[in-house]
C-alpha positions in Angstrom: 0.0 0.0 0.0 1.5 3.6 -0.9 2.5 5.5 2.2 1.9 9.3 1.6 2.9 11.9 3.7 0.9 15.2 4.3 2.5 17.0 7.1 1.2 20.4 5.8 -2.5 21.8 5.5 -3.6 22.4 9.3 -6.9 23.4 9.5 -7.3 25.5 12.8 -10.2 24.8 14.5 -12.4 27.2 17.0 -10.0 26.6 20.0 -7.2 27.7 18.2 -9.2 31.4 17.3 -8.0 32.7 20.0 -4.3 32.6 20.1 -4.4 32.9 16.0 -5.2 36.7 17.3 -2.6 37.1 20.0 -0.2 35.4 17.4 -1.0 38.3 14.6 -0.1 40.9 17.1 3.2 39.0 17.9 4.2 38.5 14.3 3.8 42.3 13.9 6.0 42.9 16.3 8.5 40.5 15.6 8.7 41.8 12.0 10.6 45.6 12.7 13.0 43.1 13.7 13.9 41.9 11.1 17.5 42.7 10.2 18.1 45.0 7.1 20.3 44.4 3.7 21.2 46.5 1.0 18.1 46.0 -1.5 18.5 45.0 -5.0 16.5 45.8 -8.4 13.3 44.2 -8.4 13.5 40.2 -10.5 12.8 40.6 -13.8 13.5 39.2 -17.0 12.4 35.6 -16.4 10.2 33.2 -18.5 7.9 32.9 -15.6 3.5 32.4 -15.6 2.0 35.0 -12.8 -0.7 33.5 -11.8 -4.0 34.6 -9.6 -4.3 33.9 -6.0 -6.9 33.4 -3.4 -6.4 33.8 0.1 -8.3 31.0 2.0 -9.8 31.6 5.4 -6.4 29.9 6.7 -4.3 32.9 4.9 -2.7 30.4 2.4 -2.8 30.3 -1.3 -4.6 29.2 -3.7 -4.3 28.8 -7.3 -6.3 27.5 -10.3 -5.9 24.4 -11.4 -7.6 22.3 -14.3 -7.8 17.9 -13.9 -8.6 16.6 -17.4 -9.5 19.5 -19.1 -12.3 20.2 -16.2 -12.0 22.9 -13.8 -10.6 25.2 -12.9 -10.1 24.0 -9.2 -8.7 26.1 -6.4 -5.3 24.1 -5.2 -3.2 25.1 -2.6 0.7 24.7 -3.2 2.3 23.1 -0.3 5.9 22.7 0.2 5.0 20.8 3.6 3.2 17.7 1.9 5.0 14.9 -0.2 1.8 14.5 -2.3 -0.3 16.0 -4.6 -3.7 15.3 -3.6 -7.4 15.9 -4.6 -10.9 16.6 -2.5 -14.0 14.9 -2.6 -15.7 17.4 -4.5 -13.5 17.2 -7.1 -14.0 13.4 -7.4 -17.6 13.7 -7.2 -17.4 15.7 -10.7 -14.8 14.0 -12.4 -14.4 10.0 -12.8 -10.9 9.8 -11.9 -9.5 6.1 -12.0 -8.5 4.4 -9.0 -5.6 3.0 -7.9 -6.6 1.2 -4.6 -6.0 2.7 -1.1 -3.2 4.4 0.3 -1.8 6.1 3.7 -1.8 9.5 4.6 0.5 10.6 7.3 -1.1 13.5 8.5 0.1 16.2 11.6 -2.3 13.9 14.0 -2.7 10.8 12.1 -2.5 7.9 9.6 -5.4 7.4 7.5 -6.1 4.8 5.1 -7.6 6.7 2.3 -8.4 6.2 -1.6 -5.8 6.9 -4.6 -7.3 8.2 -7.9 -5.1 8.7 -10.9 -4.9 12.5 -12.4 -3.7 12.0 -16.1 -3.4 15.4 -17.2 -3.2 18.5 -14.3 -2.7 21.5 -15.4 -0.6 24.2 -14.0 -1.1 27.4 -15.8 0.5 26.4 -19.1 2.2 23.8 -17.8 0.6 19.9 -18.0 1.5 17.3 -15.1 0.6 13.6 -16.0 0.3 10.3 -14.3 0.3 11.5 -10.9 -1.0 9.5 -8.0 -3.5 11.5 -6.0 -5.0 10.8 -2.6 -8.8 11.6 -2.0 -9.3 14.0 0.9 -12.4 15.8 2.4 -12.4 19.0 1.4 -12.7 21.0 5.1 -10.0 19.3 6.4 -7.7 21.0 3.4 -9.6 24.4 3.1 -9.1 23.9 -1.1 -10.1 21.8 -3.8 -6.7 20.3 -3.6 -3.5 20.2 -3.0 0.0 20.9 -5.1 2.7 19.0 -3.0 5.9 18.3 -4.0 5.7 15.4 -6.5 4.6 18.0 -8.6 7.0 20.8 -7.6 10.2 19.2 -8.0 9.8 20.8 -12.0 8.8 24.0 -10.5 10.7 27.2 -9.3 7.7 28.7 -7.5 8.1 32.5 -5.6 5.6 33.5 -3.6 4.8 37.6 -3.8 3.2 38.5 -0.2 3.3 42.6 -1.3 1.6 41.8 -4.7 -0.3 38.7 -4.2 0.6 36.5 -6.7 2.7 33.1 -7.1 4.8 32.6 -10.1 5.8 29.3 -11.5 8.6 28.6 -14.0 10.3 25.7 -14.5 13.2 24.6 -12.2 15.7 23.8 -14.7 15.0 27.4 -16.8 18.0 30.5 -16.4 16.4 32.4 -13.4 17.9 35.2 -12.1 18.5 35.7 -7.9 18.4 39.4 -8.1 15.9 40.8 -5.7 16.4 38.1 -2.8 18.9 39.7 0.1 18.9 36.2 2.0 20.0 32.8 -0.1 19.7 29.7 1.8 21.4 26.2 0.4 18.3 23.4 1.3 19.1 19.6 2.0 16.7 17.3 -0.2 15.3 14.5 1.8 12.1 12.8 0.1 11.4 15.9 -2.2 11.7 18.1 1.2 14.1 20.8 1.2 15.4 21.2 4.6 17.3 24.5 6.1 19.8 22.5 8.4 21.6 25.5 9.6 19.1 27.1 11.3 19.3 28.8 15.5 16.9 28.5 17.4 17.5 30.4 21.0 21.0 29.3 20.4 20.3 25.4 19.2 20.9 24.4 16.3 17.7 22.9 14.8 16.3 21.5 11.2 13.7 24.2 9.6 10.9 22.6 6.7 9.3 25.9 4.8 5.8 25.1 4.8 3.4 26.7 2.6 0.2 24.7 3.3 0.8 25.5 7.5 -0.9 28.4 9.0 1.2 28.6 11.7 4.9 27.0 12.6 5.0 23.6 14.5 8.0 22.3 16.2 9.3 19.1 17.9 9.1 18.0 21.1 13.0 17.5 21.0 12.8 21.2 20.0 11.4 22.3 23.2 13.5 20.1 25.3 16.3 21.5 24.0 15.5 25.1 24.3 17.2 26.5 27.4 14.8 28.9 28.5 11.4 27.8 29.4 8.1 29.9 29.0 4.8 29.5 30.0 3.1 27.6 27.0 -0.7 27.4 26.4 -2.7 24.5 25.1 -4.4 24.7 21.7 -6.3 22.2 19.6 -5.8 21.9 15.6 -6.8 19.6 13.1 -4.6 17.9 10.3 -5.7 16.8 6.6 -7.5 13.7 7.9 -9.5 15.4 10.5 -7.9 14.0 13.8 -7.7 16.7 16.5 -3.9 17.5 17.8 -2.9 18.7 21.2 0.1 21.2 21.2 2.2 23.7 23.3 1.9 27.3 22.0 4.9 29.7 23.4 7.4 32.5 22.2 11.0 31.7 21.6 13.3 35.0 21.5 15.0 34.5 18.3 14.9 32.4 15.2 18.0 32.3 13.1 18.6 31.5 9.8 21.7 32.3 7.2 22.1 36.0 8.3 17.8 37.0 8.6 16.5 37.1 12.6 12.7 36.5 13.7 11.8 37.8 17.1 9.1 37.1 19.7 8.3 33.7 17.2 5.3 32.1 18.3 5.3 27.9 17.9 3.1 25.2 18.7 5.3 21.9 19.8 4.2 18.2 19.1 5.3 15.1 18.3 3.8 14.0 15.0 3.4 10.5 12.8 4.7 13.6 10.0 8.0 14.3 11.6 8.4 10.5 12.3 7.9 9.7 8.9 10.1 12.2 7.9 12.8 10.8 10.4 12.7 14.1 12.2 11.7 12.9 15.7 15.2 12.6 17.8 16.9 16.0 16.8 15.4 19.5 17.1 13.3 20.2 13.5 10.9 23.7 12.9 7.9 23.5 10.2 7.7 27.4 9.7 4.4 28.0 8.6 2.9 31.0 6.4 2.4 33.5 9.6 6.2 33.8 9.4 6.7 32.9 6.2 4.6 36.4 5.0 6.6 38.6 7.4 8.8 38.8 4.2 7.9 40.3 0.8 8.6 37.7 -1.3 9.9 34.1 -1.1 11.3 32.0 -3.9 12.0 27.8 -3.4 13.7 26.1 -6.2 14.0 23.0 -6.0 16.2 22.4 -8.9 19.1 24.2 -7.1 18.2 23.2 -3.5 17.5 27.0 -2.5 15.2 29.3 -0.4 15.1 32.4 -1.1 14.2 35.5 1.2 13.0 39.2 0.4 13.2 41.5 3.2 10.0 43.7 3.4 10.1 47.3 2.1 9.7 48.8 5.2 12.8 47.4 7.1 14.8 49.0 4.4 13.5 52.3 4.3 13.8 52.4 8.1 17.7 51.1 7.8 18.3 54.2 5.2 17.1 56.5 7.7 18.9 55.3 10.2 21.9 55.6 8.3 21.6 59.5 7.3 21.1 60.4 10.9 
C-alpha cells in the first residue's frame, strides 16, 4: 500500500481562534526586527507564468488548477506535503481512476484513504501527467486540492506576499537571484528541502518551509532542548485527515537563519506520525508555517538548485536608510 505523507494543511479549528489573534499581534512585532540588507533591483527578466491567487480563510494560497481538461479547481501549493492530492468534490465531478487505497501521514494521524489517478493536471501552461492522488475531504484542506511536492520538483515557485501573486517557471530554466537579500542552500530528503543551519535560541535545529501550514510547528525534542522555558498554552488543531492535535503554543526569543533574525516567534510543539515519517523525531526540527513565512515580501523555493530564497520587506529597508543618514 502507498504511504503518503501530508505533514502540511492544518486546519485551525475554533479553539485555536483565539491565540491565532494574540499570534498576529506578535508577528507584527516580531517583523521591525527583522534585520536589514542593502536592496537590489526588483526580479525581472524571467520566463515565468503569474498567476491569480486566493487567500483561504487559513491565509494560504490558492491557485487554479484544471484535472482533465475540467475545472478550474482552487489548489493550494504546499511545500510541507510529499503528495499531490485531490478533495471529494473534485472526485464527485470528475471520474478519476483508481488505484486502490493508500496512507496518509497527516500532523495527527494515519489514515487509510483512496488513490485516484490525475492524467493530465494542469498548471497554468504547464501539463503534469500520471500522478497519484490521494482523496481528501475538502474541510479538512480548506481547497479543492492540494500541489505537493511530487509535482513541484519541476517548478521554481516565488511567492509575492506585497503583490499577491505566485509565479511558476520551470526549475531547470536560467532564473535570475536578483531581488532576494537572503540565499539559503536546502538539504533534499524525500522531495523536502530542509534548512539545516538554522538557531533557534541558540540550538541548532532543522527548519521545513511550509506553505500549506498556517502557523509554525516544532518538535518536542525542539522544546526540550530550548534552554529557556516559557509559560506555554494549550491549543487544539486539526490535520488533513480530520484527527484533532494537542500542542504547546509559546514564544521563543529568536529564530535564526543564514544572516535573517525573527523575534518574539510564536510555535506550537508536538510530536507527530509527519515528523516520524520524515525521520525528524530525535533531533530538534521547525515546520515554519505561512504567519512567518509572510513577514517577508517575497519568497522563492527552487528546487532544482536546493535554495530558499528570502525578500526582506520594504519597510525594514526604508527604516535602515534613515537610520543611516542620521
Amino acid at each position: 500500500m502507498p504511504h503518503l505523507v501530508l505533514p502540511a494543511a492544518i486546519a485551525f479549528g475554533l479553539a485555536s481562534a483565539q491565540v491565532t489573534t494574540g499570534g498576529a499581534l506578535a508577528l507584527s512585532q516580531a517583523r521591525e526586527q527583522i534585520p536589514t540588507a542593502p536592496l537590489f533591483p526588483a526580479l525581472t527578466g524571467q520566463a515565468i507564468e503569474i498567476l491569480d491567487l486566493e487567500e483561504d480563510r487559513f491565509q494560504r494560497y490558492t491557485i487554479p488548477v484544471t484535472i482533465d481538461g475540467i475545472g478550474p479547481y482552487n489548489f493550494m501549493i504546499d511545500t510541507g506535503s510529499q503528495a499531490t492530492a485531490v478533495t471529494e468534490r473534485v472526485t464527485r465531478q470528475i471520474l478519476l481512476p483508481s488505484l486502490g487505497p493508500a496512507t496518509v501521514v497527516g500532523m495527527a494521524s494515519r489514515r487509510t484513504v483512496e488513490l485516484v489517478e490525475l492524467d493530465q493536471l494542469e498548471v497554468g501552461k504547464r501539463t503534469i501527467g500520471g500522478i497519484a492522488a490521494p482523496v481528501l475531504q475538502r474541510q479538512h484542506v480548506g481547497a479543492d486540492g492540494i500541489i505537493g511536492l511530487d509535482t513541484l520538483q519541476d517548478f521554481r515557485v516565488v511567492i509575492d506576499f506585497r503583490n499577491e501573486t505566485i509565479s511558476v517557471s520551470d526549475a531547470h530554466e536560467k532564473s535570475s537571484d536578483r531581488g532576494f537579500e537572503i540565499i539559503v542552500r536546502a538539504r533534499n530528503k524525500l522531495g523536502q528541502l530542509l534548512i539545516t543551519d538554522a538557531i533557534i535560541e541558540g540550538v541548532h535545529a532543522t527548519v521545513i518551509i511550509d506553505t500549506g501550514a498556517q502557523t509554525s510547528l516544532g518538535n518536542l525534542a525542539l522544546r526540550e532542548r530550548i534552554r529557556s522555558r516559557r509559560a506555554a498554552e494549550m491549543i487544539e488543531t486539526t490535520d488533513v485527515n480530520g484527527v484533532a492535535l494537542l500542542s504547546e503554543l509559546s514564544y521563543v526569543r529568536s529564530l535564526k537563519i543564514n544572516g535573517f533574525e525573527l523575534a518574539n516567534v510564536p510555535i506550537t510543539y508536538a510530536d507527530t506520525p509527519a515528523f516520524e515519517a520524515l525521520g525528524l523525531t530525535d533531533r530538534p526540527v521547525l515546520s515554519l508555517g505561512m504567519r512567518h513565512l509572510q513577514l517577508f515580501d517575497r519568497i522563492a523555493i527552487d528546487f532544482a538548485k536546493r535554495q530558499i530564497l528570502f525578500d526582506l520587506p520594504r519597510e525594514a529597508q526604508l527604516r535602515n536608510r534613515t537610520s543611516s543618514r542620521i
